[in-house]
C-alpha positions in Angstrom: 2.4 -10.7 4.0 5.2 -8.1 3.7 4.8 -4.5 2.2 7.2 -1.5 1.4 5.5 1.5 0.3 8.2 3.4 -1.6 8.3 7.1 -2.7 10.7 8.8 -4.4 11.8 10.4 -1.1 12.2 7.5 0.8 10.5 4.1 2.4 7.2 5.0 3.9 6.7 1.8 5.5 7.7 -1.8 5.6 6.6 -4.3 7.3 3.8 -7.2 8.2 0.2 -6.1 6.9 -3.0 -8.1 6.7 -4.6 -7.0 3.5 -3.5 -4.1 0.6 -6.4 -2.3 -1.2 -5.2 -0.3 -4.0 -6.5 2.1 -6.8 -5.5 0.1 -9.9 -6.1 1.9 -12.9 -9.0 -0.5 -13.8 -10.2 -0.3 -10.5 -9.9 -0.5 -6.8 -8.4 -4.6 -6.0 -7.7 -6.0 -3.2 -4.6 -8.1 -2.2 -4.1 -11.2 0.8 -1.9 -13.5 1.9 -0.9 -15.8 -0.4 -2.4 -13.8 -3.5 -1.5 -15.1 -7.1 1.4 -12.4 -8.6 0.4 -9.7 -9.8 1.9 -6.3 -11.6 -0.4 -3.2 -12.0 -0.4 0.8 -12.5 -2.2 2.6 -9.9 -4.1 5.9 -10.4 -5.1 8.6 -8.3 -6.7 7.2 -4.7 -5.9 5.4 -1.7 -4.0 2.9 -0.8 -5.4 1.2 1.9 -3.9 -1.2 4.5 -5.1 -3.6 7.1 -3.4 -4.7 10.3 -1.6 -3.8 13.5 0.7 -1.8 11.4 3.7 1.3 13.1 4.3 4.7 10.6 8.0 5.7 11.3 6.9 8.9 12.7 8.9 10.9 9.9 6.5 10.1 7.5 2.9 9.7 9.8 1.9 13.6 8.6 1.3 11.4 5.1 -1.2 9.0 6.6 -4.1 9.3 7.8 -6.8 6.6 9.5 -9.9 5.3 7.5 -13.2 4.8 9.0 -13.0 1.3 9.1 -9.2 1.4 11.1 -7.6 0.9 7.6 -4.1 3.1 7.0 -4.6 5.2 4.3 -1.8 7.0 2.2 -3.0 9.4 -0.7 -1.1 8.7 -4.1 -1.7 10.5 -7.4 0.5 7.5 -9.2 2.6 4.6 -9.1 2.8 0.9 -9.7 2.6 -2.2 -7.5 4.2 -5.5 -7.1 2.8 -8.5 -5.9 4.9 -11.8 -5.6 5.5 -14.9 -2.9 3.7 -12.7 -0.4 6.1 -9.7 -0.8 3.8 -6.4 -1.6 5.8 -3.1 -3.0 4.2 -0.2 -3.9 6.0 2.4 -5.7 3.7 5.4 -5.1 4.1 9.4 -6.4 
């Protein structure tokens, strides 16, 4: 699936991922390929990302690696997107 992580900077990242875990405001969830759509708020956490995955290396000082290989990215805020297998985070 694709996902753009977008700040009010700039694009963190786009591109092919295998899995998003994000911390909705009802909890931390968990998005795949071919996940039903999906519109939530995300509160302060992690968004976590899976798969062989390339930080333009402008913005790698605002990711950091998980202990099990996942991406990680620090938000205090934002919303996410899910639809046709298109992921976009808009993170603060």
């Amino acid at each position: 699936m694709y996902l753009e992580i977008v700040s009010p900077e700039a694009t963190l990242f786009a591109g092919e991922v295998t899995s998003v875990t994000v911390p909705g405001i009802n909890g931390e969830f968990q998005m795949l390929q071919n996940h039903a759509p999906v519109v939530s708020l995300l509160q302060k956490g992690d968004v976590k990302v899976q798969g062989d995955i390339t930080i333009d290396e402008d913005f790698q000082n605002k990711f950091s690696k998980g202990p099990n290989g996942e991406t990680l990215l620090s938000i205090t805020s934002g919303t996410i997107e899910m639809k046709d297998n298109k992921v976009i985070v808009l993170a603060d």
